[in-house]
N, C-alpha and C positions, 0 to 999 in steps of 0.2 A: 683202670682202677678196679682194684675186686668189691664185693657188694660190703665184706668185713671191714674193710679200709672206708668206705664211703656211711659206714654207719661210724663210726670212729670219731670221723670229722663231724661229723651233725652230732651229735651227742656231746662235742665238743661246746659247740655252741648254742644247746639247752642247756636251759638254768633248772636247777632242781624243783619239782613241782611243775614243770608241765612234762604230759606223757607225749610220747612220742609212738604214735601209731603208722607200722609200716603199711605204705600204698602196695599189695603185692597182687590188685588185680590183672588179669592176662598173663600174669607169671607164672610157671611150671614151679610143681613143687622142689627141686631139685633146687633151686634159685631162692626159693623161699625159706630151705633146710640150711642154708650157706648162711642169711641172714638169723634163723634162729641158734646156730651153732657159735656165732658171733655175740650171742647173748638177747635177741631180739624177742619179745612173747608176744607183743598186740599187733596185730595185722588188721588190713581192713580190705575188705572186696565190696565192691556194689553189682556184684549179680548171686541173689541167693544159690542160684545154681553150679557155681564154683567153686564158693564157700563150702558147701556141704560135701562136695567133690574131696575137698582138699581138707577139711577136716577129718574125713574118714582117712585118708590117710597119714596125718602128721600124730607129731606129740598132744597129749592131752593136757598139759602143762598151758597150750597158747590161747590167749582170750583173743578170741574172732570177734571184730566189729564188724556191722554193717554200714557203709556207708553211703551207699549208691538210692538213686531212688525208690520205694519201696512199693514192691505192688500185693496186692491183700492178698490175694489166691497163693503167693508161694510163702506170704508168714511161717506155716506149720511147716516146710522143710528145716526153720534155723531156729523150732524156736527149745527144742532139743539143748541146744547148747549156747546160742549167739550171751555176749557178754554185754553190749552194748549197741542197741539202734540208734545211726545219726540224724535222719531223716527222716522223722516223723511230722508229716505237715499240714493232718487234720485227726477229727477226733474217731473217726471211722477204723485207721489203720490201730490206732492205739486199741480199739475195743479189740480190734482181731488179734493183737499182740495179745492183750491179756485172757482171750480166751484162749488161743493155744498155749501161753506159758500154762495156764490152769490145769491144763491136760497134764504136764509134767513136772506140779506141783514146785513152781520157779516164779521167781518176782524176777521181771525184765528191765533192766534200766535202758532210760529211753533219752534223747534228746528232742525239744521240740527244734526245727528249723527254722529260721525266722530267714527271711529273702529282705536281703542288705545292699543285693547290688539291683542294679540300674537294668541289666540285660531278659529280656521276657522269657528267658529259654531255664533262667534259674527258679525249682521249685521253690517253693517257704509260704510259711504267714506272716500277717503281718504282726508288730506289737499287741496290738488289743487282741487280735485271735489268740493269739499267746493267751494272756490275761484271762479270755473268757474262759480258754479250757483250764487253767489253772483254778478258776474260782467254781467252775461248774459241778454241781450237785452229783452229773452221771460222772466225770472222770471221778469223782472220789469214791464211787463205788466201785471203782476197777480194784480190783487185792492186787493182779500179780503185773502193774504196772507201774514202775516208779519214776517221773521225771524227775533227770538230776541234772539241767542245765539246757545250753544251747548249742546250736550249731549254724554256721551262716558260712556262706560264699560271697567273693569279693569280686568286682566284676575282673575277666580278662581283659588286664590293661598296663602299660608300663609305666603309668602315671601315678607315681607311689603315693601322692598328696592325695589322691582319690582313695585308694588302696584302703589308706589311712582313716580316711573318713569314716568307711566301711562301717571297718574293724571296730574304731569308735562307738559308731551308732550300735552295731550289736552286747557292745558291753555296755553300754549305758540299757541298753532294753532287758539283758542279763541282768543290772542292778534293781532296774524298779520290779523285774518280776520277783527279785528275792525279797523287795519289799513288801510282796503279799503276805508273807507268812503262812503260806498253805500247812496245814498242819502235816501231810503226809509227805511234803516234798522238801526233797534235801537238794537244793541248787547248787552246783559246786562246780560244775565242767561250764565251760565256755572252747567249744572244738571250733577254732578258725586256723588259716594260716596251710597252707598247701608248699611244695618245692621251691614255687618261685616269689613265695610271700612270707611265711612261714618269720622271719626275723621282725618286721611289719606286727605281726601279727601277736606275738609274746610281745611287743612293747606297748602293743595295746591290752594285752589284760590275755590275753589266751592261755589256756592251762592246759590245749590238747593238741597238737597239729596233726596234718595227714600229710604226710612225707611219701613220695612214689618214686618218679623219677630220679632226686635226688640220689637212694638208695640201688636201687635196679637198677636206671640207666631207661633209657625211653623205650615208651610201651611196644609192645608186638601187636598190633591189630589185624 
């Protein structure tokens, strides 16, 4: 199956209004120009070190997610360009976001992560840490940080009634945070839903998946 055929089919079966962000970390750019020649613009890596690799060489057309866990010291390599951080899981990484977008006079949109599944190995906050940083006096003094939704993980497991649960709980904690009303924050993404859940995951309310293997074909480690 080529990578153009395989985005085909998944595009097939997204509804309009959720994006569709390809998985192209470990992939060579050569793999990644196949799926942007196919029509493909959001990518996501979770090593800032790769991203910025492969941004300096690709089209300037494509919005680079981060998705991976995020460590404060390489912020300033992505914060040049990054369109979107998935994984923000305390209020320390957001300050450092918004001082380097500062540098290059950029407002960063952010997700916070909230930890939905069961397994100790997944980062996130919980509901109320959410809460707190949305109502808290310092983040609304951040200018070039804008949270605009969530992001969570479902545990690895083929138990889709679990799955489901998830998925749930994170859109219900997506709901009551848009009930804050934060005056700066425009809530609108909800990024759940991976290759093998991904269907799951827009029936529960998702607006964003991360698609990898589906599109590639299974990783090179």
């Amino acid at each position: 199956m080529s990578i153009q055929q395989n985005l085909q089919d998944i595009r097939a079966t997204v509804p309009e209004g959720v994006t569709l962000v390809a998985v192209s970390k470990t992939k060579p750019v050569s793999e990644i120009m196949e799926a942007y020649n196919a029509g493909q613009r959001v990518f996501g890596e979770n090593k800032i070190q790769d991203m910025v690799e492969k941004e300096a060489e690709m089209p300037k057309d494509i919005e680079w997610h981060m998705i991976g866990h995020v460590q404060r010291n390489k912020v300033k390599y992505m914060a040049e360009f990054v369109s979107l951080i998935h994984g923000v899981d305390n209020f320390k990484i957001m300050r450092e976001i918004d001082k380097q977008a500062k540098k290059h006079d950029r407002v960063i949109n952010c997700l916070l992560q909230i930890k939905i599944a069961e397994e100790d190995s997944k980062f996130g906050m919980t509901s109320a840490d959410a809460q707190d940083i949305l109502k808290s006096e310092d983040t609304l003094k951040l200018k070039n940080v804008c949270i605009v939704g969530v992001m969570g993980m479902a545990t690895f497991t083929d138990n889709q009634q679990h799955i489901e649960k998830e998925f749930k709980k994170l859109k219900s904690i997506f709901d009551e945070l848009k009930e804050l009303k934060i005056t700066d924050c425009q809530l609108k993404t909800i990024s759940m839903g991976m290759s093998s859940d991904y269907q799951i995951a827009i029936d529960c309310g998702s607006t964003m998946i991360r698609v990898g293997s589906s599109i590639f074909g299974e990783r090179n480690y």
